[in-house]
C-alpha positions, -999 to 999 in steps of 0.1 A, spaced: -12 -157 -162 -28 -136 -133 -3 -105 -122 2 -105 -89 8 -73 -67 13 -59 -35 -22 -50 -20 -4 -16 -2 -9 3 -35 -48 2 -38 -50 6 2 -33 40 -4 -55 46 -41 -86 23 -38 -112 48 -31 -102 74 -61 -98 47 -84 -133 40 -100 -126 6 -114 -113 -6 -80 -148 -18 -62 -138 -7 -27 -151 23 -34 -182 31 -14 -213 37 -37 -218 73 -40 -210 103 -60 -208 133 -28 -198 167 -35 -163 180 -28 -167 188 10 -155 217 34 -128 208 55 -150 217 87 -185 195 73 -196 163 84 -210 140 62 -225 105 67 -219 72 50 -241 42 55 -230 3 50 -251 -21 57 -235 -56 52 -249 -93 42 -227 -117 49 -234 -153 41 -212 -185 41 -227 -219 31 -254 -231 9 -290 -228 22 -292 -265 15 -268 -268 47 -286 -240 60 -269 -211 59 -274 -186 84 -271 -144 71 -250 -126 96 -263 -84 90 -245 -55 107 -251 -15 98 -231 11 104 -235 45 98 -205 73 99 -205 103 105 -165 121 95 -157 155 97 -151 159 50 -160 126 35 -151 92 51 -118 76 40 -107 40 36 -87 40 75 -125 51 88 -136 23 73 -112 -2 81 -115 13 113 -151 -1 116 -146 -34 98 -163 -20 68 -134 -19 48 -135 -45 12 -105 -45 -11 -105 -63 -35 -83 -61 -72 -93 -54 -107 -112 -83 -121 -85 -107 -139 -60 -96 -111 -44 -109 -79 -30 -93 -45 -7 -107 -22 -25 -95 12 -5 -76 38 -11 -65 73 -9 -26 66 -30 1 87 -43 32 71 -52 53 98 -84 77 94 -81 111 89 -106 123 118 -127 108 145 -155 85 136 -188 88 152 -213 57 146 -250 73 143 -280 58 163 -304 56 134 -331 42 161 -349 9 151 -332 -13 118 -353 -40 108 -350 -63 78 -377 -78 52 -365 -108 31 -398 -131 18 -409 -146 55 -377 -137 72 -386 -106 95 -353 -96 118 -345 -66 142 -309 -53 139 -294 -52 176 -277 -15 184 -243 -22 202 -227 6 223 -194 5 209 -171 24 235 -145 50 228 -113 32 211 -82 52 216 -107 86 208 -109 74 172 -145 57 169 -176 55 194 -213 52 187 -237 24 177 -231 -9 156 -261 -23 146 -258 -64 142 -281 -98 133 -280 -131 126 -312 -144 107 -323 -171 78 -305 -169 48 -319 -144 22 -325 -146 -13 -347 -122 -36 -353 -84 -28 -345 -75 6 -360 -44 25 -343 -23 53 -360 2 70 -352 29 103 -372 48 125 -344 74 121 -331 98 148 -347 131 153 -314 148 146 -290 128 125 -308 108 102 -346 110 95 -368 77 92 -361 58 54 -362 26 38 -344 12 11 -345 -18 -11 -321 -42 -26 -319 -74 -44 -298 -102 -30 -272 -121 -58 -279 -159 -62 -260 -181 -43 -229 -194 -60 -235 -231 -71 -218 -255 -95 -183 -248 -82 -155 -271 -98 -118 -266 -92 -95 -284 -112 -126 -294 -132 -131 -314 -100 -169 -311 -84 -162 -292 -53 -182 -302 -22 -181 -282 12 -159 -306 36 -141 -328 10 -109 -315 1 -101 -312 -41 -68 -325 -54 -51 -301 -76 -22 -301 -95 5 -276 -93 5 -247 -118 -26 -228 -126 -59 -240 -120 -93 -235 -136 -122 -223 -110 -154 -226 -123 -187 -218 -114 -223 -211 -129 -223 -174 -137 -251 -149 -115 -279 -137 -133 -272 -105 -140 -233 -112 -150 -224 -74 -130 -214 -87 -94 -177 -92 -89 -163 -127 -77 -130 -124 -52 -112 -155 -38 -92 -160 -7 -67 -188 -8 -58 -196 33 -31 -219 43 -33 -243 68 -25 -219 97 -55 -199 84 -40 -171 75 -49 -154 43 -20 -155 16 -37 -141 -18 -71 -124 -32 -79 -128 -67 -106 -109 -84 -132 -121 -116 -164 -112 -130 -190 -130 -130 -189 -150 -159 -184 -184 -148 -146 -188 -147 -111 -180 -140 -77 -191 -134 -60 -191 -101 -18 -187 -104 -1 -214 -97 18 -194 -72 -9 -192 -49 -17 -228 -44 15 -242 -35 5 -257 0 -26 -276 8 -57 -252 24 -87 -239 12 -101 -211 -9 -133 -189 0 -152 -184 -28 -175 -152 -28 -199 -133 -48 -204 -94 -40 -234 -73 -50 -234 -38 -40 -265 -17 -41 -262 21 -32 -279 38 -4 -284 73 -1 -312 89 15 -322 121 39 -289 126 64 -267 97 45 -250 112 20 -233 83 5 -230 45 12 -235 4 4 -264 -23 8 -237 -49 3 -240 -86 0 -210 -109 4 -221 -150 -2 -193 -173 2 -186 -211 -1 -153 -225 9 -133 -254 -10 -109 -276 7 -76 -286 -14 -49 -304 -16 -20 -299 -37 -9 -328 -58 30 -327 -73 
């Protein structure tokens, strides 16, 4: 059996906890009280198969916090991930973690993306003062799904963040999901049993990226997140499926990104399929 806990612990602990992978890849030196420092994040996020054809939404930000950035400056920005040890599961909850200090989102000047044929320009987004915590540029896209090694690179700023490029390699896409041992196909809701049920799935190629689920209710509102590695399976607690809805599968690979002026930070990819269900007593 899965344990389940309250998420508020790893909110408070998740980024000094180096198991927990919402910590932001990076290893920064202990930092003055008065320094700034920058943190990059650069998010994939991908829903669907590209057989449906799946669509890559891409947003970048880039932070600059007076010491190092914290998990409410993240949040803050909506690049916040939390997600449990592998073999565990949280019950969500609404808590805020306010940031320690202002965040200011860096102009890095012009993003672009490489992936195969896809060619896209990230869009820079004033976002506007928000209560005097956060202000500065979000950069978002929407392109082709990507697969293989993806390439981002910026002009750079002439005083914040000089021109660089960095390279990642996208995960697979997650395929061969059963629930239940039930073939799961986007749109037709799996009967399940009540008690714990089997998720399977076929395992990624390198076996390191970590696999959360969501399980949503029918209102759509987000009840539990379970965490796996990638090895092909796991068990979701009975506890979590009691009413019909759906899960969200995803697979997270995150790849770091530290260059000139970004002292710490995430290329990080997120593909997801969802699975209907019903629950069958």
């Amino acid at each position: 059996m899965i344990a389940l806990r309250s998420l508020t612990p790893l909110l408070l602990v998740g980024p000094l906890l180096g198991g927990c992978s919402a910590t932001i890849v990076g290893t920064p030196e202990a930092a003055d009280a008065d320094a700034t420092s920058v943190t990059g994040v650069v998010l994939v996020e991908q829903s669907g198969s590209t057989l449906d054809g799946a669509h890559a939404e891409i947003s970048a930000r880039f932070l600059r916090v007076h010491g190092t950035v914290d998990e409410g400056a993240l949040r803050l920005v909506g690049a916040s991930l939390q997600v449990p040890f592998p073999g565990e599961c949280t019950a969500l909850a609404d808590t805020d973690v306010a940031p320690t200090s202002r965040v200011e989102l860096l102009d890095v000047g012009t993003l672009t993306l490489e992936s195969g044929a896809s060619h896209a320009t990230l869009q820079p987004r004033r976002v506007p003062d928000v209560i005097d915590l956060v202000s500065g540029v979000l950069y978002t896209t929407r392109t082709d799904a990507l697969g293989g090694k993806v390439t981002l690179h910026a002009t750079g700023a002439a005083v914040d963040v000089p021109p660089f490029t960095v390279e990642a390699n996208a995960p697979s896409e997650l395929r061969g999901l059963h629930l239940g041992g039930v073939e799961a196909h986007e749109g037709e809701p799996v009967v399940v049993a009540t008690g714990p049920v089997d998720l399977t799935w076929q395992a990624g190629e390198l076996g390191t990226d970590t696999i959360y689920v969501d399980v949503t209710n029918l209102h759509g509102t987000v009840s539990v997140r379970c965490a796996f590695t990638d090895e092909g399976h796991g068990t979701l607690p009975a506890s979590s499926l009691r009413d019909d809805g759906s899960i969200s599968v995803h697979r997270v690979r995150r790849e770091a990104l530290v260059r000139a002026g970004i002292e710490r930070g995430e290329v990080r990819f997120d593909l997801a399929r969802v699975i209907a269900f019903r629950t069958h007593h």
